[in-house]
C-alpha positions, -999 to +999 in steps of 0.1 A: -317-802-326-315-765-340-309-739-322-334-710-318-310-684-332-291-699-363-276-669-378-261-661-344-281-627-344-293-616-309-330-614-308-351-584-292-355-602-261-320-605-259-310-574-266-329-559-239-325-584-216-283-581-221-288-539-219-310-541-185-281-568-175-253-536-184-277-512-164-273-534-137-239-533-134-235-499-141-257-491-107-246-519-093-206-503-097-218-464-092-233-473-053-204-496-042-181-468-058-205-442-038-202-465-009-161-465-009-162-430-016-180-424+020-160-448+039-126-431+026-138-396+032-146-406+071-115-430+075-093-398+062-115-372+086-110-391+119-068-398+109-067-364+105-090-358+134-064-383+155-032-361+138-045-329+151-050-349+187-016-360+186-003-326+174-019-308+207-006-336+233+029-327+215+024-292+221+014-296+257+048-321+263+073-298+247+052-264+268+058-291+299+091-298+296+102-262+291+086-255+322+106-283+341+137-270+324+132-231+336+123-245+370+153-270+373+173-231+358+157-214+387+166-239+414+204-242+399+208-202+403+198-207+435+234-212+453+231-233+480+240-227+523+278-231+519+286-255+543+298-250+580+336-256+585+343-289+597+364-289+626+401-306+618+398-344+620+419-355+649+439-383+637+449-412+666 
């Protein structure tokens, strides 16, 4: 049996068919590139978005703890009732 093509030349058909095929592709690689392009810009705005959060509830800790700290200052300068003088302990 003989093949269609002997001289191993594409034909028309072929030719169009295998550049339609490449055009494919092409689109076919631009969306899905499109597509990870979208996904990466959202992923990288909400771990920035959860950063920032993270960066606040540090801020509010360290502004808490400061606060405990010149409280626990303020109740430490505060000397306390010295005590009454116990009578001497009677020994038997």
């Amino acid at each position: 049996m003989a093949a269609s093509n002997p001289g191993g030349f594409r034909t028309e058909q072929e030719s169009e068919g295998s550049k339609q095929s490449t055009a494919d592709m092409t689109a076919f690689v631009q969306n899905l590139l499109v597509q990870m392009q979208t996904r990466f810009q959202a992923m990288s705005e909400s771990i920035v978005s959860r950063i920032d959060e993270m960066g606040s509830k540090i801020d509010e800790l360290e502004e808490s703890i400061n606060d405990l700290k010149a409280e626990m200052g303020a109740e430490g300068a505060i000397k306390p009732k010295p005590e009454e003088p116990r009578p001497p302990e009677e020994s038997a």
